[in-house]
DSSP file (Angstrom, degrees, kcal/mol; ACC not computed):
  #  RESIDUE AA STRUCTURE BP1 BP2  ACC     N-H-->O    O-->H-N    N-H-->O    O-->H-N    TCO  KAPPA ALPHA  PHI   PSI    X-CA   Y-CA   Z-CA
    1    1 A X              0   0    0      0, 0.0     2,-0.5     0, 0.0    88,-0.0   0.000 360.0 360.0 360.0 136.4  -49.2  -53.2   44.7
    2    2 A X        +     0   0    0     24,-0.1    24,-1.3    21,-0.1     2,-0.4  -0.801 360.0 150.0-110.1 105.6  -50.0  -53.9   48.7
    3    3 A X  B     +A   25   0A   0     -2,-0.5    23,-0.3    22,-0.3     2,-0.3  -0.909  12.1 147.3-143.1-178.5  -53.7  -52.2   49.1
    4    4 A X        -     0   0    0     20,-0.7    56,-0.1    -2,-0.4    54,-0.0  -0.952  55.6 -17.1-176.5-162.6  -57.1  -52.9   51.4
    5    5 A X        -     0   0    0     54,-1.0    22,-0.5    -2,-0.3     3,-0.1  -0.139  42.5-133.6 -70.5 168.5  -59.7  -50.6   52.8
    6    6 A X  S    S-     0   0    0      1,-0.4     2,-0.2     3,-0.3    21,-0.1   0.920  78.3 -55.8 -85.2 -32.8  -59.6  -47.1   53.2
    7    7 A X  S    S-     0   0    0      2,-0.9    -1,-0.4    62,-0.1    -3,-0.0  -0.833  77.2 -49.1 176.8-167.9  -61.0  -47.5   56.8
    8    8 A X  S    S+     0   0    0     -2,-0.2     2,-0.3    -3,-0.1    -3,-0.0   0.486 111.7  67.6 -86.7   3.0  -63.7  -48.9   58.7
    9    9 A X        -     0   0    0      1,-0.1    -2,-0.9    61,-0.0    -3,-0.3  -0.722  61.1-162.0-103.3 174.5  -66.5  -47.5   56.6
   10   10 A X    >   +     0   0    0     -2,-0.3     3,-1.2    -4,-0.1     2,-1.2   0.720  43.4 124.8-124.2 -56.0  -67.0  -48.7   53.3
   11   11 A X  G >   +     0   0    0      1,-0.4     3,-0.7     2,-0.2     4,-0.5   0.248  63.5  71.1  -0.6 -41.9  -69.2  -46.0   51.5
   12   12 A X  G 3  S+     0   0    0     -2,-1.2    -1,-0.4     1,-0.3     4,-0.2   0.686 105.1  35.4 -60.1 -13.8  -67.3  -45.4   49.0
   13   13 A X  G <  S+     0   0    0     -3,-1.2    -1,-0.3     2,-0.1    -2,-0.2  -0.181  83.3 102.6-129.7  40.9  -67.9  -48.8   47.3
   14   14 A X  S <  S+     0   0    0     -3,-0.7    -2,-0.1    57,-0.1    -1,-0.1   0.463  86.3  42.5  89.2 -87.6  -71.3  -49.1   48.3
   15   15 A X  S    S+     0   0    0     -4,-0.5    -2,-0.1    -3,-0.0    -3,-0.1   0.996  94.4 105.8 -50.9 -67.7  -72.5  -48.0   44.6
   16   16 A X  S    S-     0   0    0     -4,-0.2     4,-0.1     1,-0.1    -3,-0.0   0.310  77.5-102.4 -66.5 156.8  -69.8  -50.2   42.8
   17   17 A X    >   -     0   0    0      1,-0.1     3,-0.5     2,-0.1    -1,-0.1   0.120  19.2-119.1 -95.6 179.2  -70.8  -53.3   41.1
   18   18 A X  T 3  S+     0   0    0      1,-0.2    -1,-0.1     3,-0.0    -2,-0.0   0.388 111.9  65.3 -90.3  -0.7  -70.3  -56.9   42.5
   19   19 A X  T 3  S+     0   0    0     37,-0.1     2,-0.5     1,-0.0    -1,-0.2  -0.182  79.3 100.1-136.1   3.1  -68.0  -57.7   39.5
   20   20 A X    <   +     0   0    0     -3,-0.5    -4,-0.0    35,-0.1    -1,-0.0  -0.779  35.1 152.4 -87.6  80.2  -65.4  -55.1   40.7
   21   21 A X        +     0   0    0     -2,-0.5    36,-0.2    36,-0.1    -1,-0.1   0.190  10.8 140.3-138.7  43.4  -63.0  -56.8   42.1
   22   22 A X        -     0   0    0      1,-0.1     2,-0.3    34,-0.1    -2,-0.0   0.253  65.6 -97.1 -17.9 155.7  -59.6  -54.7   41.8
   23   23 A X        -     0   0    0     29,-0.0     2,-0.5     3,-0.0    35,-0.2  -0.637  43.7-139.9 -77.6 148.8  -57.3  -54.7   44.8
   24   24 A X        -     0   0    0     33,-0.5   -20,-0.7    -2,-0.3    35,-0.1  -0.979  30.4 -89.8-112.4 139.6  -58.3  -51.5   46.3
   25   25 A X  B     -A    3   0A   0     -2,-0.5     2,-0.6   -22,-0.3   -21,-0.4   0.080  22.6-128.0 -40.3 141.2  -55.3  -49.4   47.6
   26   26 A X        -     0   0    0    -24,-1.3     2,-0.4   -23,-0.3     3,-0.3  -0.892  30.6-147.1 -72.1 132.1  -53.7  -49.5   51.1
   27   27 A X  S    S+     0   0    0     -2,-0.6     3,-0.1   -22,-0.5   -24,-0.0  -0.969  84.2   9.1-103.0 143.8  -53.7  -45.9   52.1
   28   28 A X  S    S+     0   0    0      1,-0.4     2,-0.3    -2,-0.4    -1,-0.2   0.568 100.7 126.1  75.9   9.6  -51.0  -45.1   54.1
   29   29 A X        -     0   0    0     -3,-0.3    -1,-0.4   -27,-0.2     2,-0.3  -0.552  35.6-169.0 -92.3 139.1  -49.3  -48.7   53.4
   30   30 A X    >   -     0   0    0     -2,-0.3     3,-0.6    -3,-0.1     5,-0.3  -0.933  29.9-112.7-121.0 155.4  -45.4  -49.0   52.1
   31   31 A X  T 3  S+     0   0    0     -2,-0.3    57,-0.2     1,-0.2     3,-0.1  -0.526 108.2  30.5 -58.0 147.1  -43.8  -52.1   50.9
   32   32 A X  T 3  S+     0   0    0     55,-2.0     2,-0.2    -2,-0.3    -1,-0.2   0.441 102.6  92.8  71.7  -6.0  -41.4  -52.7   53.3
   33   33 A X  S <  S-     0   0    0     -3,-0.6     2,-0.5    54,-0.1    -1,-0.2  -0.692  77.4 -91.4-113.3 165.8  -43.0  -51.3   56.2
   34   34 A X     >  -     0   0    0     -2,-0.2     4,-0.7    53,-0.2    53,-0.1  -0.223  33.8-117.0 -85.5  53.1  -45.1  -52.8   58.8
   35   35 A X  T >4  -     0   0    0     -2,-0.5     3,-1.2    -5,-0.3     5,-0.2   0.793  50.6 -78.1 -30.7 158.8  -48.5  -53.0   58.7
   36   36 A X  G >4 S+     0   0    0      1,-0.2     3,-0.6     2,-0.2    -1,-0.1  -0.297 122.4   3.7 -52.4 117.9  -50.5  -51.1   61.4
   37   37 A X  G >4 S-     0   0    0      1,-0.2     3,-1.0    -2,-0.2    -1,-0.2   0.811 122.0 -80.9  48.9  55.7  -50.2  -53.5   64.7
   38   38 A X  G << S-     0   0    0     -3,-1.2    -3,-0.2    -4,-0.7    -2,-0.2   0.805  86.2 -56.7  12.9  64.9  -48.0  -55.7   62.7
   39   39 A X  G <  S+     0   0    0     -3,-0.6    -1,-0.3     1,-0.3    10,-0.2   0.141 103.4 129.5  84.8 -35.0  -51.6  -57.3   60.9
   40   40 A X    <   -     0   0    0     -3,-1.0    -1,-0.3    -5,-0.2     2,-0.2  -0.007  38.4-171.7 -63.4-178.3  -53.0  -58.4   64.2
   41   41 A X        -     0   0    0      3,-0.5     6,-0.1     1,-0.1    -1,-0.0  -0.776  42.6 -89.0-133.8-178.9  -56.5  -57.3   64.9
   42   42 A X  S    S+     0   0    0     -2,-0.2     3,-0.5     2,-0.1    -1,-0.1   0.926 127.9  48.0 -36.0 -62.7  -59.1  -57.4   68.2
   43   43 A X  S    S+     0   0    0      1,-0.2     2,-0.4     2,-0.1    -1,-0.1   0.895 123.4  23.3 -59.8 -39.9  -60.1  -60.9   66.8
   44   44 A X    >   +     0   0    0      1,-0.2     3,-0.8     3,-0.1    -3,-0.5  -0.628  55.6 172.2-141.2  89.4  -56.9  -62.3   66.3
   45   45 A X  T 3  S+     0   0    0     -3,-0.5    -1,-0.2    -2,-0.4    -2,-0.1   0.857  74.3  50.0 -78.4 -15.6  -54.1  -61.1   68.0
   46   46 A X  T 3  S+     0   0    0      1,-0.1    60,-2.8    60,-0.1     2,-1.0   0.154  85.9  78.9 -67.8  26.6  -51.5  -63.8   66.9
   47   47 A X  B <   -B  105   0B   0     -3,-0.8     2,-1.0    58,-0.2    58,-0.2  -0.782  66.3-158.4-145.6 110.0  -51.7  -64.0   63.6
   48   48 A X        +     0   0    0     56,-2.7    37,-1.2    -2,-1.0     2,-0.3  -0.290  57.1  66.1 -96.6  46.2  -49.7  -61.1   62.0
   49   49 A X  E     -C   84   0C   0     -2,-1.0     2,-0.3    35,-0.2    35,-0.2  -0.688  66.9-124.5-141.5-172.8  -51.0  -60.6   58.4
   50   50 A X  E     -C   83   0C   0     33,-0.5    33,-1.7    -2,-0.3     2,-0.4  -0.955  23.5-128.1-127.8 143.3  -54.0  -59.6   56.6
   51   51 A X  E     -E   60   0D   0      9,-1.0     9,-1.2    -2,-0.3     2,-0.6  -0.792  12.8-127.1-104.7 135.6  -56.0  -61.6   53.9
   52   52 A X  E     -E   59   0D   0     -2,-0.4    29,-0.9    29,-0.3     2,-0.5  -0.767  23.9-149.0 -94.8 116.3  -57.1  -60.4   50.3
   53   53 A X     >  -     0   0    0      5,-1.7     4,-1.5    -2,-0.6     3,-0.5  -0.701   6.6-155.9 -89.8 111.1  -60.7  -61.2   50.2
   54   54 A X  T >4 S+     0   0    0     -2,-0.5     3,-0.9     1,-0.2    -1,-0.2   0.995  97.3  69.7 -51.1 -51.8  -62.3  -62.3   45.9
   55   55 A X  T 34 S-     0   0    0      1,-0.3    -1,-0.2     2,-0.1   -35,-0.1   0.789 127.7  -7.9 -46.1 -65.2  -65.6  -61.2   47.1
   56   56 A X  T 34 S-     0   0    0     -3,-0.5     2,-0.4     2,-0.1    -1,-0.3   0.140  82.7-118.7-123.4   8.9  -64.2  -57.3   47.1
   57   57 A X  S << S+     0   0    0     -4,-1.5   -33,-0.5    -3,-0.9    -3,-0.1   0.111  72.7 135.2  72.1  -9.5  -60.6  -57.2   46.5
   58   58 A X        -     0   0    0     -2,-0.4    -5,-1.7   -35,-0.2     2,-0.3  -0.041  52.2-132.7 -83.8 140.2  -60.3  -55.7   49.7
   59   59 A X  E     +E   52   0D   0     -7,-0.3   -54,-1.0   -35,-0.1     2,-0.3  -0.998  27.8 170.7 -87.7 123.2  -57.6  -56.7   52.6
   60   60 A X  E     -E   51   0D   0     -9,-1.2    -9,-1.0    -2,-0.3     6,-0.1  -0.997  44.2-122.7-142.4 128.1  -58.6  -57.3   56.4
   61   61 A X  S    S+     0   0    0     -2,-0.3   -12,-0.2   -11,-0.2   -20,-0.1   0.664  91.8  13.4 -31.0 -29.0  -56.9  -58.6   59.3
   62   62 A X        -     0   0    0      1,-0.1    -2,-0.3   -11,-0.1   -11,-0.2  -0.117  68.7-113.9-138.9-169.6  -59.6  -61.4   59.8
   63   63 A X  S  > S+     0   0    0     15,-0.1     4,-2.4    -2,-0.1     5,-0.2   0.499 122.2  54.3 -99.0 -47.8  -62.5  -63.3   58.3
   64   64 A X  H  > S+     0   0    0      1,-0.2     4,-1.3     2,-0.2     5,-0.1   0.778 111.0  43.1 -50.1 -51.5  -64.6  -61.4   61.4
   65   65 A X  H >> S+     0   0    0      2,-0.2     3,-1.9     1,-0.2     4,-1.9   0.966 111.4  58.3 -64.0 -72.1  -63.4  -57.8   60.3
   66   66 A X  H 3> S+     0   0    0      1,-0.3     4,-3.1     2,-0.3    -2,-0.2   0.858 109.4  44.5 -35.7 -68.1  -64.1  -58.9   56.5
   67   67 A X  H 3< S+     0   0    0     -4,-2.4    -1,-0.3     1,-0.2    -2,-0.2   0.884 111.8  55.2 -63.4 -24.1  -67.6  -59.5   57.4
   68   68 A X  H << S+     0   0    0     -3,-1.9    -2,-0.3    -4,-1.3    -1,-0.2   0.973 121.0  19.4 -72.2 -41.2  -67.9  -56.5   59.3
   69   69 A X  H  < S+     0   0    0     -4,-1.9     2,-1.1    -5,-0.1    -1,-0.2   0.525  95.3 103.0-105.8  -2.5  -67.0  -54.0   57.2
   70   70 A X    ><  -     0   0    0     -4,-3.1     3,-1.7    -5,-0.4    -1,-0.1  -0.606  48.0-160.7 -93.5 108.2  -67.4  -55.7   53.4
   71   71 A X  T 3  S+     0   0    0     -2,-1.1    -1,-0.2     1,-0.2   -57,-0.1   0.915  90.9  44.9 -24.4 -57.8  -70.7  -54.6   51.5
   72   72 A X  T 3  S-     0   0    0    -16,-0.0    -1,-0.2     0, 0.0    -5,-0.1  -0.110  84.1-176.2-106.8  19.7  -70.3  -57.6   49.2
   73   73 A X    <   -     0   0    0     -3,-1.7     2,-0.2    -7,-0.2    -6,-0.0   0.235   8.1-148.1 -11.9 126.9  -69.4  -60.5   51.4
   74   74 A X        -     0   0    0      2,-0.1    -1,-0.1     1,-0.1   -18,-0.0  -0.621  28.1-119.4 -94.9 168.0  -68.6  -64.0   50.1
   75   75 A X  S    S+     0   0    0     -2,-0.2    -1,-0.1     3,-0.0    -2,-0.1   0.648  83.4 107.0 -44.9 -37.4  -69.0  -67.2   51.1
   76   76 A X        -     0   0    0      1,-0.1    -2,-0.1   -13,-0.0     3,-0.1   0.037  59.5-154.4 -46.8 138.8  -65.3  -67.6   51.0
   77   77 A X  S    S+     0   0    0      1,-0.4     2,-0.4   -24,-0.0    -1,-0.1   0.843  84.3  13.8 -91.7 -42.7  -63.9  -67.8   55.1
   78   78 A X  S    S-     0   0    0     -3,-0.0    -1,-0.4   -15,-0.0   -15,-0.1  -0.975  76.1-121.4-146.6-179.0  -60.8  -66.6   53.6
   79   79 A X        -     0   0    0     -2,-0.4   -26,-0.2    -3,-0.1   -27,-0.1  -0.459  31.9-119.2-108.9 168.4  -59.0  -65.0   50.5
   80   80 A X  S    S+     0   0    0    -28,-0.3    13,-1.3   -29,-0.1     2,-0.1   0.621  85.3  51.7 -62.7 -35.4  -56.3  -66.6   48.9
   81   81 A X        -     0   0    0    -29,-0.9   -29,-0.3    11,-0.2     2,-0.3  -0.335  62.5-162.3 -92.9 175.9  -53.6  -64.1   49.4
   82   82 A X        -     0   0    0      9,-0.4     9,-3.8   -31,-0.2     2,-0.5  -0.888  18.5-133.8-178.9 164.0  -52.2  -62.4   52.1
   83   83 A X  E     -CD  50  90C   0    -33,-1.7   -33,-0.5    -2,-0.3     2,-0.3  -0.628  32.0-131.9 -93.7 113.0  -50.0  -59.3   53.5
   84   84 A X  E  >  -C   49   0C   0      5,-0.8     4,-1.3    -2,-0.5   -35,-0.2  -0.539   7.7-133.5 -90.3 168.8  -47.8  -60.1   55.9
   85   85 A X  T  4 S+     0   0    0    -37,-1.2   -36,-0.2    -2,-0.3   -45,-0.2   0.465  98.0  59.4 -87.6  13.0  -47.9  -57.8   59.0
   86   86 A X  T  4 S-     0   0    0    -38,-0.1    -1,-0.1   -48,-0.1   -48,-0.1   0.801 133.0  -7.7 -94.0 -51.0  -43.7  -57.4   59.0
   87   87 A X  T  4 S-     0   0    0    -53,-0.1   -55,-2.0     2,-0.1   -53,-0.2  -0.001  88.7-132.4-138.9  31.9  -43.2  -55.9   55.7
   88   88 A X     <  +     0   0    0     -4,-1.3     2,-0.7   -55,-0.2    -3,-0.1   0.751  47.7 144.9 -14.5  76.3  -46.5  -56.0   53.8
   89   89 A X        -     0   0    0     -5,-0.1    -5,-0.8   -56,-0.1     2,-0.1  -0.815  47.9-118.5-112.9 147.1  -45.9  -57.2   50.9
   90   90 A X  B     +D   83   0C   0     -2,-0.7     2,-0.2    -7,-0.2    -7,-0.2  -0.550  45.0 136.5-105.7 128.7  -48.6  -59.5   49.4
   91   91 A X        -     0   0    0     -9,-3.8    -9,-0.4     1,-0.2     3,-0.1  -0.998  54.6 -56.6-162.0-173.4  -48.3  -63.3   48.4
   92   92 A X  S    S-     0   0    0     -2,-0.2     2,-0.5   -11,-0.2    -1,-0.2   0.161  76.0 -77.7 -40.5 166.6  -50.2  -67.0   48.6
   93   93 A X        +     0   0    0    -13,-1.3     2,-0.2   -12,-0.1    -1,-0.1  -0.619  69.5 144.3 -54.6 117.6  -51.1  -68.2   52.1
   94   94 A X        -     0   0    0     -2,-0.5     3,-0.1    -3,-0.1    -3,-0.0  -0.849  55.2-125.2-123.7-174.8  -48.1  -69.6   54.1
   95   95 A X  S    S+     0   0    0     -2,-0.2     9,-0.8     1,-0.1    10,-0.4   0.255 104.2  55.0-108.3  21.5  -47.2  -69.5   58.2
   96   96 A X  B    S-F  103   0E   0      7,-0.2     2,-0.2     8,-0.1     7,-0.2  -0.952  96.4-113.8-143.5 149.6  -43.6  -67.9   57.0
   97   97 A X        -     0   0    0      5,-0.9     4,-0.2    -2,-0.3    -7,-0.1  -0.621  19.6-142.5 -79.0 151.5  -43.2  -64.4   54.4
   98   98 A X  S    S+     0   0    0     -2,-0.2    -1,-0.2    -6,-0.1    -7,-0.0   0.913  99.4  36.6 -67.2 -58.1  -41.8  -65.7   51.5
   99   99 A X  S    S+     0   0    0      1,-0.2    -1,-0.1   -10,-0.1    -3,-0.0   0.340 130.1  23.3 -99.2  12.5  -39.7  -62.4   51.4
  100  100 A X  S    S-     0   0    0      2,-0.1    -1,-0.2     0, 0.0     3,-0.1   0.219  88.3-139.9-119.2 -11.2  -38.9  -61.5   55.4
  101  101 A X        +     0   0    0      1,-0.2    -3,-0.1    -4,-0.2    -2,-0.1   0.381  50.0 147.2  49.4  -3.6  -39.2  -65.0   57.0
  102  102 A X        -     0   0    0     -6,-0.1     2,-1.1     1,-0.1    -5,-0.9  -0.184  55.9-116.7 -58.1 143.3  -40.6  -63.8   59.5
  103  103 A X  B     -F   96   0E   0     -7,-0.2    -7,-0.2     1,-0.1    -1,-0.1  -0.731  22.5-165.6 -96.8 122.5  -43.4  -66.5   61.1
  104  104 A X        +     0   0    0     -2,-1.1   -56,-2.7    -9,-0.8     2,-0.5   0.498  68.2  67.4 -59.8 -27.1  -46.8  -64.9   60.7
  105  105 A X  B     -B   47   0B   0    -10,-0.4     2,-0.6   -58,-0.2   -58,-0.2  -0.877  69.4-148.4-124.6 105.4  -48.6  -67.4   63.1
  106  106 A X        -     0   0    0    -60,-2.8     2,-0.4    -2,-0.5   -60,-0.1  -0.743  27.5-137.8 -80.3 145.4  -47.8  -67.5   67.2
  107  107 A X        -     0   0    0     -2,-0.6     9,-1.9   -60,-0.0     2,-0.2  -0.878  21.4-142.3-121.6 117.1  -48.4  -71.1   67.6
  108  108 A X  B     -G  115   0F   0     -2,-0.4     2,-0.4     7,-0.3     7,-0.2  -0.584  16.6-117.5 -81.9 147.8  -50.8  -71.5   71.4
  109  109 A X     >  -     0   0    0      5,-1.4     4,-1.2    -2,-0.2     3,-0.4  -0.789  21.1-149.2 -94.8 132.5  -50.3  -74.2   73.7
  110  110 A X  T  4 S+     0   0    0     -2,-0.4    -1,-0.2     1,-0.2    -2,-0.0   0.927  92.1  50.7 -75.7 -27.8  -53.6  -76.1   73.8
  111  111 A X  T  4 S+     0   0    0      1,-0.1    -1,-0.2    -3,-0.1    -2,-0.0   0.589 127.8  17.8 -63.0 -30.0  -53.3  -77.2   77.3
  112  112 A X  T  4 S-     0   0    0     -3,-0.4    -2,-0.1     2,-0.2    -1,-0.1   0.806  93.2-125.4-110.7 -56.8  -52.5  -73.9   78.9
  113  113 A X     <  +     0   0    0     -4,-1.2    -3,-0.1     1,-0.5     2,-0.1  -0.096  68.7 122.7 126.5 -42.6  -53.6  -71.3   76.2
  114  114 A X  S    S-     0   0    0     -6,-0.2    -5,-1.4     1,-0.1    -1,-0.5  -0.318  72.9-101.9 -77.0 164.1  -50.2  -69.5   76.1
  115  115 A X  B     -G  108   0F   0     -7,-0.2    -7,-0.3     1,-0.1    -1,-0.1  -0.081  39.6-113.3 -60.1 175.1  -48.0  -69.0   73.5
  116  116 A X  S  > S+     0   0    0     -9,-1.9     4,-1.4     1,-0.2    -1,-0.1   0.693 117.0  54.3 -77.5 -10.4  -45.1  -71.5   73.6
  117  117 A X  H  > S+     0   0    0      1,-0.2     4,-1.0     2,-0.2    -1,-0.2   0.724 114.9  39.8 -93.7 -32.7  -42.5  -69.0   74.4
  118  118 A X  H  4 S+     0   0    0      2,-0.2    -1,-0.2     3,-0.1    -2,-0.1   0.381 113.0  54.5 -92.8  23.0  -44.6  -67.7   77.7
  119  119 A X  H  > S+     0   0    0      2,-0.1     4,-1.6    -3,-0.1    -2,-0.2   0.614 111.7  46.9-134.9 -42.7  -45.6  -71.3   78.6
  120  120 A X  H  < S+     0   0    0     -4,-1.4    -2,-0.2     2,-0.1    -3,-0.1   0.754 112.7  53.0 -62.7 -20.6  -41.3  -72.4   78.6
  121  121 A X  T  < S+     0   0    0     -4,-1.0    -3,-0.1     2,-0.1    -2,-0.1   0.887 102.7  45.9 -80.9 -47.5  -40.8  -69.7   80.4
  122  122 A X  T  4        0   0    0      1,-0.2    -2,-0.1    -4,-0.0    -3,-0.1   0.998 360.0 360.0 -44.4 -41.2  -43.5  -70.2   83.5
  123  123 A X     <        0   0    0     -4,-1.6    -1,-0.2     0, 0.0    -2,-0.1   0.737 360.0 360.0 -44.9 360.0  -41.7  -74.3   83.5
């Protein structure tokens, strides 16, 4: 089961203890579908997943998003799992889905800044 926050407030969990730390549903998620701007976020538009955070069970594009919106913040910089943004279906950390192959991570050129596919094309 694929889940995160309901949206960008939190309130509902708020009350709930620190020692809760279920997956909370995706709403509005499928298996097999893509998450909303295939994972990316504001912070990080290459990187096409989301990460399941221990502190709150919670999934968020980011570490940055995670802090913003999680009551119950950890220490952790990120969770162990993750969604991929193709077909969100949830498994350990990689740069490839285990179950679409798709690569999760646009790999930047350090020298320019651009991806590597717009940085062969300008040559």
């Amino acid at each position: 089961m694929v889940t995160h926050n309901s949206g960008n407030k939190h309130d509902e969990n708020k009350n709930s203890s620190s020692t809760n730390k279920k997956k909370k549903p995706l709403k509005g998620i499928s298996v097999g579908a893509p998450l909303p701007f295939f994972g990316t976020c504001e912070h990080y538009k290459n990187s096409k997943r989301w990460f399941r955070f221990d502190c709150c069970g919670r999934a968020y594009p980011c570490d940055i998003c995670h802090e913003l919106e999680c009551t119950a913040p950890s220490s952790d910089i990120m969770g162990r799992k993750m969604i991929c943004g193709y077909c969100s279906r949830e498994q350990g950390l990689a740069q490839t889905c285990h179950f679409c192959q798709k690569n999760l991570i646009k790999k930047i050129s350090e020298k320019t800044g651009r991806s590597a596919a717009k940085t062969k094309q300008h040559k």
